[in-house]
DODRENTI-96599 format. One record per residue (C-alpha): chain; z negated, y negated, x negated; residue number from 1. Coordinates in pm, 1 decimal. Each point is the difference from the previous one (the first is absolute). Layout:
REM residues N
<"A"; <Z; Y; X>; NUM>
...
This chain:
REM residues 442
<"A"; <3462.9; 1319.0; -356.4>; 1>
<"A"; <-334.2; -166.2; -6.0>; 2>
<"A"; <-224.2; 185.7; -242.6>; 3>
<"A"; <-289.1; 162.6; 162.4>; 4>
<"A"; <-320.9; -171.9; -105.0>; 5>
<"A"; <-261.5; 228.5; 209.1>; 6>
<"A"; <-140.1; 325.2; -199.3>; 7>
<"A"; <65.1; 345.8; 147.9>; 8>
<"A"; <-370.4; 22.0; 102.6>; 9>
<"A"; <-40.0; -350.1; 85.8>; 10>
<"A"; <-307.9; -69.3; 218.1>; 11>
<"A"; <-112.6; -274.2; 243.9>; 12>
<"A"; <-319.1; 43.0; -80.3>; 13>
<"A"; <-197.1; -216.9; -197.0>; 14>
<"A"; <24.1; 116.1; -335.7>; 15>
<"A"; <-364.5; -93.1; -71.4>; 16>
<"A"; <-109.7; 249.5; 251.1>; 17>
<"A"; <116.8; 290.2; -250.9>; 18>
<"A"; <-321.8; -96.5; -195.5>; 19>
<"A"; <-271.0; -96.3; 332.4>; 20>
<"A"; <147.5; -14.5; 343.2>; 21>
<"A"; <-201.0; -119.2; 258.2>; 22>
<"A"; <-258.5; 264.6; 161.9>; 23>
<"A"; <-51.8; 79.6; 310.5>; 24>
<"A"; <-371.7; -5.5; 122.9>; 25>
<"A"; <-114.5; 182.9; 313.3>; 26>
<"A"; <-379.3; 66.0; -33.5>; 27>
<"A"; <-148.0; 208.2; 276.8>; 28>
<"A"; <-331.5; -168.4; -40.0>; 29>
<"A"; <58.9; -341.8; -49.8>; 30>
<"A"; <-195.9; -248.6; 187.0>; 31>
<"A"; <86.7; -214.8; 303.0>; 32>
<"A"; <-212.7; -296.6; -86.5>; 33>
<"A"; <-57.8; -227.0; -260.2>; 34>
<"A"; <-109.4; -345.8; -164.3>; 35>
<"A"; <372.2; -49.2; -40.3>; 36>
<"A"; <315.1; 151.6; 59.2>; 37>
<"A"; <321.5; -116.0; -181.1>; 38>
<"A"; <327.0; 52.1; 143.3>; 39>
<"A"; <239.9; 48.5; -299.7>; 40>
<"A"; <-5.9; 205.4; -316.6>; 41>
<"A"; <198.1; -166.6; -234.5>; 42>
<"A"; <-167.1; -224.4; -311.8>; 43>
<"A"; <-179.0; -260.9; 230.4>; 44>
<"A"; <-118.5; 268.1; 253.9>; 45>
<"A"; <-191.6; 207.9; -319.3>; 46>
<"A"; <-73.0; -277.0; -180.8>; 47>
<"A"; <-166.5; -138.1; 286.7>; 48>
<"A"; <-152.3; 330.3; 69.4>; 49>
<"A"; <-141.8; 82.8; -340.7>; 50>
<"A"; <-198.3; -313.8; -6.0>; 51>
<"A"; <-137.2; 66.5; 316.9>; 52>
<"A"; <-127.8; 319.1; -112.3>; 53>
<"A"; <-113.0; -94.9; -311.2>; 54>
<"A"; <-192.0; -288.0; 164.1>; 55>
<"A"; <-179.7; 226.6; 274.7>; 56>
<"A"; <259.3; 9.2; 264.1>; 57>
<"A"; <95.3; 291.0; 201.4>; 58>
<"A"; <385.4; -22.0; 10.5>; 59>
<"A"; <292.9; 234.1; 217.0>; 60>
<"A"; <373.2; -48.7; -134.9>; 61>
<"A"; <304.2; 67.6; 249.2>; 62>
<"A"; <329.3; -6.4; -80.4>; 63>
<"A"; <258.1; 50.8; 250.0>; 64>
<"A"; <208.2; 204.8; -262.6>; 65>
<"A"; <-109.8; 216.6; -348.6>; 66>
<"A"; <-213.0; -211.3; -169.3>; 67>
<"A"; <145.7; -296.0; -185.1>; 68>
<"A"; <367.7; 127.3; 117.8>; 69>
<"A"; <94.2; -385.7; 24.2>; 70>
<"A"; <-5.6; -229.3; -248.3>; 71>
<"A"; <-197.6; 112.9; -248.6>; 72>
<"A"; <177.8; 269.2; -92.1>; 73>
<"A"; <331.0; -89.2; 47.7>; 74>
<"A"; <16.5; -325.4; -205.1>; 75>
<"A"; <155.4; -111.4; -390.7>; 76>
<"A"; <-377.2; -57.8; -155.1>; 77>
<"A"; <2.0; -330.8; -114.6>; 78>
<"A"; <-311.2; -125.7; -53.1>; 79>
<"A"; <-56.5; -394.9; -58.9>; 80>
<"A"; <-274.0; -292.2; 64.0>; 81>
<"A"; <127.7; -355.5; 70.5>; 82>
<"A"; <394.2; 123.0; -44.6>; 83>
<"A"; <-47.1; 180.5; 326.0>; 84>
<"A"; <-141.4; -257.7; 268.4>; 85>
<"A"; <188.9; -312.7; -52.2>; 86>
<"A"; <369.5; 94.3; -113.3>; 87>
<"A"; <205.5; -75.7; 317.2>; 88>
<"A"; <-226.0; -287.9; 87.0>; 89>
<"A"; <-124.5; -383.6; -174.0>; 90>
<"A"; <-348.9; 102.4; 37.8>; 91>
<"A"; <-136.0; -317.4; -61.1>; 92>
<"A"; <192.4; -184.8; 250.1>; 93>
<"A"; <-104.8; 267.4; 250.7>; 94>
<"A"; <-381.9; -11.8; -46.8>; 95>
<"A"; <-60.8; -263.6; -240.0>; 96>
<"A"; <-79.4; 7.5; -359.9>; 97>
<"A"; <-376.8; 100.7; 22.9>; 98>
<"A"; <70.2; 273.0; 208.0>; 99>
<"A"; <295.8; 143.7; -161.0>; 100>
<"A"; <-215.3; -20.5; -330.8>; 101>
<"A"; <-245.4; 225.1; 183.6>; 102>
<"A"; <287.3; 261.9; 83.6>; 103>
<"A"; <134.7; -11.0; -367.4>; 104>
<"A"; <-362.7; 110.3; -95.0>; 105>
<"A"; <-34.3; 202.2; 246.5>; 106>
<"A"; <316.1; 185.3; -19.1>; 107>
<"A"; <-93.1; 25.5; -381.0>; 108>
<"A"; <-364.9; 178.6; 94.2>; 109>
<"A"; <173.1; 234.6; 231.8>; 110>
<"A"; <231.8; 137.6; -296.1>; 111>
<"A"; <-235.5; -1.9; -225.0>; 112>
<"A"; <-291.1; 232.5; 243.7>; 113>
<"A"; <344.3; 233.5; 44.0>; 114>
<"A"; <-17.9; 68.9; -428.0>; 115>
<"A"; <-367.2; 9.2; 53.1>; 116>
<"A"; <4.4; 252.8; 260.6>; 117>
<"A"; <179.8; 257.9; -116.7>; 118>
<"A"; <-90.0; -17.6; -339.7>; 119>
<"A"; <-373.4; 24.2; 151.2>; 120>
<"A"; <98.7; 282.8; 193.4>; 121>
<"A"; <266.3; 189.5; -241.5>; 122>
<"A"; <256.9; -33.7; 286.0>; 123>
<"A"; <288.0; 173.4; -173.0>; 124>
<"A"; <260.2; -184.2; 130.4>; 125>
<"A"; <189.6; -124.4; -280.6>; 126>
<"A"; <-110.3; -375.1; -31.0>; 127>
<"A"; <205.7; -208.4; -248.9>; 128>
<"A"; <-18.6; -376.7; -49.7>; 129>
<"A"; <313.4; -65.8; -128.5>; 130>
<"A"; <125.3; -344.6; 146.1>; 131>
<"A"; <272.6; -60.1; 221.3>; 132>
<"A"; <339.9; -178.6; -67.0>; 133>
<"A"; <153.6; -217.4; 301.3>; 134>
<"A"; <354.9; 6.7; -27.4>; 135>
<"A"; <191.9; -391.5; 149.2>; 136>
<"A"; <270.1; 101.9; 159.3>; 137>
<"A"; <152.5; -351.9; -110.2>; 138>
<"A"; <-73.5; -269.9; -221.2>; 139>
<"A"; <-148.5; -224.3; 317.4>; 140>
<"A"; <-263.0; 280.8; 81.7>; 141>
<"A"; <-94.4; -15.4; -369.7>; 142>
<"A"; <-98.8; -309.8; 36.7>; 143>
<"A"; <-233.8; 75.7; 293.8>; 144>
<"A"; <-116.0; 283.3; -178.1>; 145>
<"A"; <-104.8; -285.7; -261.7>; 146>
<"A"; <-183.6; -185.3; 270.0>; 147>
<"A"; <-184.5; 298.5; 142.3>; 148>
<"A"; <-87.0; 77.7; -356.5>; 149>
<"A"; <-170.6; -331.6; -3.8>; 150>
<"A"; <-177.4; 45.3; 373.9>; 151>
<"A"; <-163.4; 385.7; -193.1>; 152>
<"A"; <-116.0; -189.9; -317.4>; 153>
<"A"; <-88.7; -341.7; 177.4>; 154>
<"A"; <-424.8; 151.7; -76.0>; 155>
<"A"; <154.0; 66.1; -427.2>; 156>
<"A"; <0.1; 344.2; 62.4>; 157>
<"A"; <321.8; -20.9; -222.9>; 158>
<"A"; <82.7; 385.3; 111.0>; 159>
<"A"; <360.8; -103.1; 180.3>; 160>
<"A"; <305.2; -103.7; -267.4>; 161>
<"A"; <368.0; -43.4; 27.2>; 162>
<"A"; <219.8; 225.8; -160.8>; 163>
<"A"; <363.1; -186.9; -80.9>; 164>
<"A"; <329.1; 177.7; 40.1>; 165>
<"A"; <37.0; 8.4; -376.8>; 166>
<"A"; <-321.9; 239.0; 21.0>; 167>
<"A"; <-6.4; 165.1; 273.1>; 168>
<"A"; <129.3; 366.9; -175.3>; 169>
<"A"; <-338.4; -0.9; -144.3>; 170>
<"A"; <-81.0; 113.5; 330.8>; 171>
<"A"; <252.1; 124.1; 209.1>; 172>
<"A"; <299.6; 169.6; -168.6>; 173>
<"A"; <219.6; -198.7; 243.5>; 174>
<"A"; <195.4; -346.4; 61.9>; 175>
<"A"; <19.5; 24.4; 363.4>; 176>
<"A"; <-261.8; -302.9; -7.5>; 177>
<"A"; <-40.9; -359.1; -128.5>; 178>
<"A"; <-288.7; 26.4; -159.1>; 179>
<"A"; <-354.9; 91.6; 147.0>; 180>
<"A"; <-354.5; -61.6; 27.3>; 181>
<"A"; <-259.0; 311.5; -143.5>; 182>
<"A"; <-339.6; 40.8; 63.1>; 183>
<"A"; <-258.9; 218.6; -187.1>; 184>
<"A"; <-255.7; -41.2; 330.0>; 185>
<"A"; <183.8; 302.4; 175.3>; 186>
<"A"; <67.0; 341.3; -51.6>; 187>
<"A"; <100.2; 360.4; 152.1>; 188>
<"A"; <-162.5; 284.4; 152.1>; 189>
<"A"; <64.1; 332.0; 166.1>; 190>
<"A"; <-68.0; -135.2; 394.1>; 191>
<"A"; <-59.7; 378.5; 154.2>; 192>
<"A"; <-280.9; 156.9; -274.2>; 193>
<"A"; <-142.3; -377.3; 18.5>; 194>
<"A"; <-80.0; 63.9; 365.1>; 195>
<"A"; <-65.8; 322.5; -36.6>; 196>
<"A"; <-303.7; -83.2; -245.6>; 197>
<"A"; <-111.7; -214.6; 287.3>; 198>
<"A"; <35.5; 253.0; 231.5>; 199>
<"A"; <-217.9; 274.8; -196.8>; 200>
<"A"; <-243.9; -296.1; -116.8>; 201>
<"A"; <-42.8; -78.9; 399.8>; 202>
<"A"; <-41.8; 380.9; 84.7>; 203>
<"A"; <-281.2; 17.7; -282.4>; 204>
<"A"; <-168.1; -315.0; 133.7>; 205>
<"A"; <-7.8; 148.7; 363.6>; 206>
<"A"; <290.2; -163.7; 225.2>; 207>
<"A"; <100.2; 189.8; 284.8>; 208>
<"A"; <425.4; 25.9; -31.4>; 209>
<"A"; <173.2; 111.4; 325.5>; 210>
<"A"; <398.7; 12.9; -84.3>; 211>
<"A"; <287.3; 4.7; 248.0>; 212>
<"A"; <-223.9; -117.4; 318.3>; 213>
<"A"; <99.7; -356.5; 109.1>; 214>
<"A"; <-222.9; -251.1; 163.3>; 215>
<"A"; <145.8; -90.6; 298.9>; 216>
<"A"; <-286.0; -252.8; 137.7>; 217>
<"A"; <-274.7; -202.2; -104.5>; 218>
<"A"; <-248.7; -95.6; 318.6>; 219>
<"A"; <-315.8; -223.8; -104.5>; 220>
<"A"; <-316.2; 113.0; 169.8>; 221>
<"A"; <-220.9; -272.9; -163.1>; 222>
<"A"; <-264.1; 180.8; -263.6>; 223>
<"A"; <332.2; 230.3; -87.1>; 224>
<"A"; <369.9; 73.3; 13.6>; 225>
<"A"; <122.0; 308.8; 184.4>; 226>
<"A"; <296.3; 103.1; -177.9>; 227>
<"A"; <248.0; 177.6; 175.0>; 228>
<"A"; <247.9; 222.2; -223.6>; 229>
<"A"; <276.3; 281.1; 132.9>; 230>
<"A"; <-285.3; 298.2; -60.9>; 231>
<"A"; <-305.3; -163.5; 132.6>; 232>
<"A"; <-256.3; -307.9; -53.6>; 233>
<"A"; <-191.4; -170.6; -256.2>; 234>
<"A"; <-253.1; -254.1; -8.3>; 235>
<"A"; <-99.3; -270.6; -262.3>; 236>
<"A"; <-192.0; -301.3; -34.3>; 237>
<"A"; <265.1; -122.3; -185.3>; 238>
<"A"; <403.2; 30.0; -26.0>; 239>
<"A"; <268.6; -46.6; -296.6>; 240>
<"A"; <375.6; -40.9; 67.8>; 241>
<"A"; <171.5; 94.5; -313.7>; 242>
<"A"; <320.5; 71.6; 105.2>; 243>
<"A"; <232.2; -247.3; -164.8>; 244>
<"A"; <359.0; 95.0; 13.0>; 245>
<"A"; <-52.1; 274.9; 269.3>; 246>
<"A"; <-189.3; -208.4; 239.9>; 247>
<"A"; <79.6; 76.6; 342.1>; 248>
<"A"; <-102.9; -67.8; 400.6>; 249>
<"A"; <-384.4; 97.7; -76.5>; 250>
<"A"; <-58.1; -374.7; -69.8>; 251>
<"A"; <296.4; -211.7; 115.6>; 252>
<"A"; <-156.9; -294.9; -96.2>; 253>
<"A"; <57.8; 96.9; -413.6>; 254>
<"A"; <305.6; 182.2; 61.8>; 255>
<"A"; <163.2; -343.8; 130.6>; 256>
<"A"; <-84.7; -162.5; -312.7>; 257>
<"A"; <109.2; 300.3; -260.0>; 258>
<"A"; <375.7; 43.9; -103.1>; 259>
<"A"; <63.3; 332.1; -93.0>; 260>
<"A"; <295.2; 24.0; -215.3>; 261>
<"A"; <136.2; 294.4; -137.0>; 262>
<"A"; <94.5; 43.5; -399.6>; 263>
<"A"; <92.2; 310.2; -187.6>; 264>
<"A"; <-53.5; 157.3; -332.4>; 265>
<"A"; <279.2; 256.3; -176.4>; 266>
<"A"; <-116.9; 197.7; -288.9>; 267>
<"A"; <245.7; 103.4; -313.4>; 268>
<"A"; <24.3; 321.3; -125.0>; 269>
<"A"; <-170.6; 46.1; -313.1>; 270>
<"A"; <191.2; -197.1; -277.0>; 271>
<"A"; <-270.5; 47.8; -284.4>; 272>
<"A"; <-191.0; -279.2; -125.7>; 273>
<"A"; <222.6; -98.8; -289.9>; 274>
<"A"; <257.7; -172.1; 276.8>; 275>
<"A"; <-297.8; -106.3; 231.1>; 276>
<"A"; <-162.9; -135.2; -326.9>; 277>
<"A"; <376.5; -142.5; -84.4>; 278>
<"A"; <-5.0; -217.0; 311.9>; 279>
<"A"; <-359.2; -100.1; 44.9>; 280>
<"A"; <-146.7; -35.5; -362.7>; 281>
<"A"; <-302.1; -171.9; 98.8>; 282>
<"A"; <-32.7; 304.5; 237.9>; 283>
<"A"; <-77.2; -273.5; 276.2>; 284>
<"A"; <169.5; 5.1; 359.6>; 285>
<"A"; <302.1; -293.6; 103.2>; 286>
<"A"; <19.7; -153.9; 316.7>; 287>
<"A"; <220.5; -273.9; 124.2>; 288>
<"A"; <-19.0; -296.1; 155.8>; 289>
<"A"; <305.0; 55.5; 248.9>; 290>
<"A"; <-133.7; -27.4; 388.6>; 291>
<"A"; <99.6; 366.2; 37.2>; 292>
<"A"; <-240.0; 75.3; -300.5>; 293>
<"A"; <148.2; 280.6; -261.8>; 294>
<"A"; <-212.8; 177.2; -257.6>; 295>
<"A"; <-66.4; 257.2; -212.9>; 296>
<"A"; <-257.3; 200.5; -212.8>; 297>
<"A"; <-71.7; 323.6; -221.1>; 298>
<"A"; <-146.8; 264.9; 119.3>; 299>
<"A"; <-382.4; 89.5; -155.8>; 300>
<"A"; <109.2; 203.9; -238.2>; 301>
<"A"; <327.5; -191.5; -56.3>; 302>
<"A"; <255.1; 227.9; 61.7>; 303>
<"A"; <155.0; -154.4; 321.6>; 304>
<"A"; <86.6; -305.5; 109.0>; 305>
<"A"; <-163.1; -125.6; 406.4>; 306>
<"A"; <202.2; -215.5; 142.8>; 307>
<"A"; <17.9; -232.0; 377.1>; 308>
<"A"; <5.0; -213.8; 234.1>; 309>
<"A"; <138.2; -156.3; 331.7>; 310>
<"A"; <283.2; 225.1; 16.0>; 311>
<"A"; <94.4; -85.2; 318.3>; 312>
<"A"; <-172.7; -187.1; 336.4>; 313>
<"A"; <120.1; 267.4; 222.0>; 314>
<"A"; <-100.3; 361.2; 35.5>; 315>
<"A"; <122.3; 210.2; -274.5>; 316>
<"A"; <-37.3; 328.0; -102.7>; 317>
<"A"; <-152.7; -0.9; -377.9>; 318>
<"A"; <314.5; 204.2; -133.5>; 319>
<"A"; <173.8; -315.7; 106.5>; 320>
<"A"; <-249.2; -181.0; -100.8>; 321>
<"A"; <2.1; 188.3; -379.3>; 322>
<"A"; <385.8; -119.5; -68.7>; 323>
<"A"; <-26.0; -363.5; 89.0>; 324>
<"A"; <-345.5; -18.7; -195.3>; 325>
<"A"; <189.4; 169.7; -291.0>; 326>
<"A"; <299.7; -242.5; 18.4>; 327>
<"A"; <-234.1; -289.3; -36.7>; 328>
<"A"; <-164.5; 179.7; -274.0>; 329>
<"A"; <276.7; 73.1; -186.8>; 330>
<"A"; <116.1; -402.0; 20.0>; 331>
<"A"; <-346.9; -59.1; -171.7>; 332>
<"A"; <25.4; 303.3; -246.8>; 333>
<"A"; <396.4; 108.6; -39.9>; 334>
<"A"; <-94.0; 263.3; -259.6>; 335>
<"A"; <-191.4; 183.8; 313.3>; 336>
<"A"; <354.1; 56.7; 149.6>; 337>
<"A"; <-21.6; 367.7; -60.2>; 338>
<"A"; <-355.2; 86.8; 167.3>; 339>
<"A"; <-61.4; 162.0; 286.6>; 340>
<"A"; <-277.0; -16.1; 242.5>; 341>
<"A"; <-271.5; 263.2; 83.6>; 342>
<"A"; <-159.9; -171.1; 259.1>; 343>
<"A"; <34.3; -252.4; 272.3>; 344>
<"A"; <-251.3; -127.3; 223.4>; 345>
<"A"; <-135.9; -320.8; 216.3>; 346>
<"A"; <-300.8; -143.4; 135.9>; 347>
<"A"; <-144.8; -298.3; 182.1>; 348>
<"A"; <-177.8; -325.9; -155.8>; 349>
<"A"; <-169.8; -244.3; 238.2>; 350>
<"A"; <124.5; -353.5; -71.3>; 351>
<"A"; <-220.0; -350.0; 135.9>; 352>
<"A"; <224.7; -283.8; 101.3>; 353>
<"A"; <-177.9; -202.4; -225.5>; 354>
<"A"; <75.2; 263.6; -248.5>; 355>
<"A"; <-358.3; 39.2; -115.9>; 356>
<"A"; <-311.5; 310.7; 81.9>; 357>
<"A"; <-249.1; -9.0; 263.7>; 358>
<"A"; <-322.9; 93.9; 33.5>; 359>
<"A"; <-237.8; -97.3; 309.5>; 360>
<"A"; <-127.3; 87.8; 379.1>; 361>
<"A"; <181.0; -19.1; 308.5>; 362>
<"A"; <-219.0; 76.4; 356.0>; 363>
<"A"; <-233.4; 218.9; -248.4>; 364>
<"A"; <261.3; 184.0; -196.5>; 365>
<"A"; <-26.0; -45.5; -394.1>; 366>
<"A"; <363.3; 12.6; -194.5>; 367>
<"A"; <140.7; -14.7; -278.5>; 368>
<"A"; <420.0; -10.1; -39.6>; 369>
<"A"; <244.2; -180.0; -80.2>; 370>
<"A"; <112.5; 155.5; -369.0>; 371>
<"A"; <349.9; -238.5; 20.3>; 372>
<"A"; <210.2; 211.1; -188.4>; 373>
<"A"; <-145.5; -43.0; -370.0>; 374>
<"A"; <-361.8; 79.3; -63.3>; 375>
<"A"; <-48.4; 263.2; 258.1>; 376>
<"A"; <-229.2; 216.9; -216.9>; 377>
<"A"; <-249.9; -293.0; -168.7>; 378>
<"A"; <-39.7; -178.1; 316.4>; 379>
<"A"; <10.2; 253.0; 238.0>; 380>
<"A"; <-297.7; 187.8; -203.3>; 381>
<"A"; <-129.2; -303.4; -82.1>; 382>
<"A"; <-32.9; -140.6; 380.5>; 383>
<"A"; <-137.0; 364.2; 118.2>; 384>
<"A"; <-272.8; -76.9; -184.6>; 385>
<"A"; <-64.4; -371.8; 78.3>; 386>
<"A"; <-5.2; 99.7; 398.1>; 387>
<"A"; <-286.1; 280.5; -89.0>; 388>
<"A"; <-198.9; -267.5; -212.0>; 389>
<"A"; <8.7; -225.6; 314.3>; 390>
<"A"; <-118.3; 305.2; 243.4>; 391>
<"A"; <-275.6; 83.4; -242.3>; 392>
<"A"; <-82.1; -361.8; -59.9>; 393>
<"A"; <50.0; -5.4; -354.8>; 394>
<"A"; <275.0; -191.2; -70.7>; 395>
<"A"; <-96.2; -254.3; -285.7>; 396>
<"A"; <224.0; -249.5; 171.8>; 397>
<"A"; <293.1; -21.3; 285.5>; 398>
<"A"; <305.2; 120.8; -154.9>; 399>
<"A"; <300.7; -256.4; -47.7>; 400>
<"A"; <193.5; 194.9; 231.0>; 401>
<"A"; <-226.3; -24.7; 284.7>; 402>
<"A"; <30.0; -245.8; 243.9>; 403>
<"A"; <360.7; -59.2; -97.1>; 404>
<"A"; <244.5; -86.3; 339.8>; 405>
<"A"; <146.8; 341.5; 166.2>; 406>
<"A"; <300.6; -165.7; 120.4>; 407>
<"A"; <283.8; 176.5; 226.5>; 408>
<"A"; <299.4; -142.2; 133.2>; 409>
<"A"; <156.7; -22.2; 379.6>; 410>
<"A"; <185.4; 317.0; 120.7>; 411>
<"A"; <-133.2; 217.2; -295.2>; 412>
<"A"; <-240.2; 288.7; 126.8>; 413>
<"A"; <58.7; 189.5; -304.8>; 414>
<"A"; <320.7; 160.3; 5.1>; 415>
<"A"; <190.2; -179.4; -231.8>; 416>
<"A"; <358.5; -55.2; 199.8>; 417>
<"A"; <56.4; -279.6; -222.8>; 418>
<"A"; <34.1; 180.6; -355.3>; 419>
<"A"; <352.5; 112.2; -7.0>; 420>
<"A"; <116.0; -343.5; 47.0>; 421>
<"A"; <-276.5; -190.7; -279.8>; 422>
<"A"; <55.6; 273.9; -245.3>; 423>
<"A"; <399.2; -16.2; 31.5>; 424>
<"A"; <-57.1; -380.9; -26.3>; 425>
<"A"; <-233.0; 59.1; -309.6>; 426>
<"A"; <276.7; 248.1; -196.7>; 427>
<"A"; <274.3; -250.0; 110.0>; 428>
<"A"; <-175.9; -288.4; -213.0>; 429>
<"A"; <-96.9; 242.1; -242.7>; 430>
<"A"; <362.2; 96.3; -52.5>; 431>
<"A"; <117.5; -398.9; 20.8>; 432>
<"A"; <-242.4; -128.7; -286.3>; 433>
<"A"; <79.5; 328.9; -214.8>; 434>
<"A"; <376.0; -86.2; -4.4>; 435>
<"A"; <-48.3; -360.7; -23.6>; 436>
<"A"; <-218.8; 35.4; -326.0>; 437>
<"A"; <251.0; 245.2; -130.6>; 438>
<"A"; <292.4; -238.4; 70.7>; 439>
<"A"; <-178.8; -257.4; -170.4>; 440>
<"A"; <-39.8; 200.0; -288.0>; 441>
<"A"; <364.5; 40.9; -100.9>; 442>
């Protein structure tokens, strides 16, 4: 028989919600007008919103469900600053070299105001900058790995370096890989008490949160927006879309050009942090550079091991989900054979086709998505506050993201039919260059 892997009391909740899960806000007396109303509560939309308020701005919140139910609470807290834009992409030979330079940096600034913030604010939320190891799934991806090295220290940051086979235990108690490239500019976080702090520091500043009331229309009447939402209207001078992975019908015109793609995260039961020390010593997460990404990483107090990905392109139920994710885990780490899992759960990241984020105005509607999969909470707090510096007018300068093409493609209206076949596609090549460099080997 097939030994059961899923804990007695095992949950599909996110396991970060047993420390802050998202809060429901129904005020009685908030108001019905504003300066600006942001549709969204995850990291951009209370980013965005704390700025506002800080800079003078009268500021509502809605959120279709709980406040920051998406997202921002359901996802692995990696944190990173040039590792996260650019990975599936040649940035250069998408937007040039000056430009890309200006992404690096900026990418790099938006990490570093993340530290900044919530040491500023004491947001207990478990920051550590601990690195991050990218696993090559075969000798050929090391080799790009050595070339995007290159592309992040091209400006002699010198932050990026290779890590041979021969050395790779150093960092991951595993040889599942062919080597690897670390970084120290990345790190880990607890996602749910980050957002959380935002929340509270948004509440103290004055925003206006209305939970589980979705906008349903946006009609311009010139000097303001009426917003309409499922328990009555709004109006603003200005409006935010910061929906990312959950955008829906409100704006078709963004949902068209957004991939939502579903990936899911099983926890371990506790293990202690002697193993979990055992098979990360540099206490820094792993991920790999298969299409169908892998990783894994401790827990904040290192006495579990998170683990995910694209389990599957098709719906799945996250107990399903839980034993393929802990097959692939166990490949990576086979002295995690005997752990079970606690929790199982998914959520939905917004992917670009050009792979990179988005900030701007469409027919007077300010956004900010796009998080692609890898730097979801630097970029998406990060943008939030870029789109309130432009509505207050003091931006310093346009932000490298801005401006960039919002490309679709024909047929797609932002339901993606085509996923099952890419991603089966995507694991089938995976599989091919794993054996191949393992054939190759003996």
């Amino acid at each position: 028989m097939t030994r059961e892997i899923l804990t007695a009391g095992f949950s599909e909740q996110p396991w970060w919600w047993n420390d802050a899960a998202p809060a429901d806000y129904v005020a009685t007396d908030h108001p019905d007008s504003a300066d600006v109303l942001i549709v969204g509560s995850g990291y951009a939309g209370l980013s965005c919103a704390l700025e506002l308020a800080r800079g003078g701005a009268s500021v509502i919140v809605v959120d279709a469900g709980n406040c920051g139910v998406g997202a921002s609470t359901r996802n692995a807290g990696f944190l990173s600053g040039r590792a996260g834009v650019s990975k599936q992409i040649n940035l250069e030979a998408l937007v040039g070299k000056e430009h890309a330079s200006r992404i690096f940096a900026e990418a790099d600034s938006a990490y570093e105001a993340l530290k900044s913030l919530v040491d500023r604010e004491n947001i207990d939320c478990s920051l550590q900058s601990v690195g991050r190891f990218v696993g090559a799934h075969t000798p050929a991806a090391y080799d790009k790995l050595a070339a995007k090295m290159r592309e992040y220290n091209s400006d002699g940051n010198e932050r990026f370096f290779m890590v041979p086979k021969s050395e790779q235990r150093d960092y991951v108690a595993s040889d599942h890989w062919y080597g690897g490239m670390f970084t120290e500019d990345a790190g880990l976080i607890h996602p749910s008490r980050y957002h959380r702090g935002l929340l509270e520091l948004c509440l103290q500043a004055g925003v206006s949160l209305v939970s589980n009331n979705r906008v349903v229309g946006i009609v311009d009447e010139g000097s303001v927006k009426r917003i309409e939402t499922e328990r009555g209207s709004y109006s603003a001078r200005e409006v935010v879309l910061a929906t990312n992975g959950y955008t829906d019908a409100l704006s078709p015109w963004h949902q068209k050009r957004l991939i939502p793609i579903s990936s899911t995260i099983a926890v371990s039961e506790e293990i202690g942090p002697e193993r979990v020390n055992a098979m990360l010593p540099k206490h820094s997460p792993v991920i790999d550079t298969k299409r169908v990404v892998c990783y894994a990483r401790p827990s904040p107090d290192r006495s579990r091991i998170l683990f995910g990905g694209r389990a599957r392109f098709t719906p799945l139920g996250p107990s399903e989900s839980a034993r393929i994710l802990h097959q692939q885990l166990v490949a990576m780490f086979p002295q995690m054979a005997d752990i079970k899992v606690t929790n199982a759960w998914s959520g939905f990241m917004a992917f670009t086709f050009d792979f990179l984020p988005k900030i701007g105005v469409h027919q007077g509607i300010h956004y900010a998505v796009g998080c692609n999969g890898g730097c979801g909470i630097v970029m998406m707090s990060w943008l939030g506050r870029q789109v309130a510096q432009k509505i207050l007018g003091s931006a310093p300068r346009p932000s490298a993201f801005e401006g960039l093409p919002f490309k679709t493609r024909p047929l797609y209206a932002g339901k993606p039919w085509f996923l099952p076949v890419v991603g089966n596609w995507w694991r089938l090549r995976d599989w091919f260059e794993m054996r191949q460099a393992r054939n190759c080997q003996q």
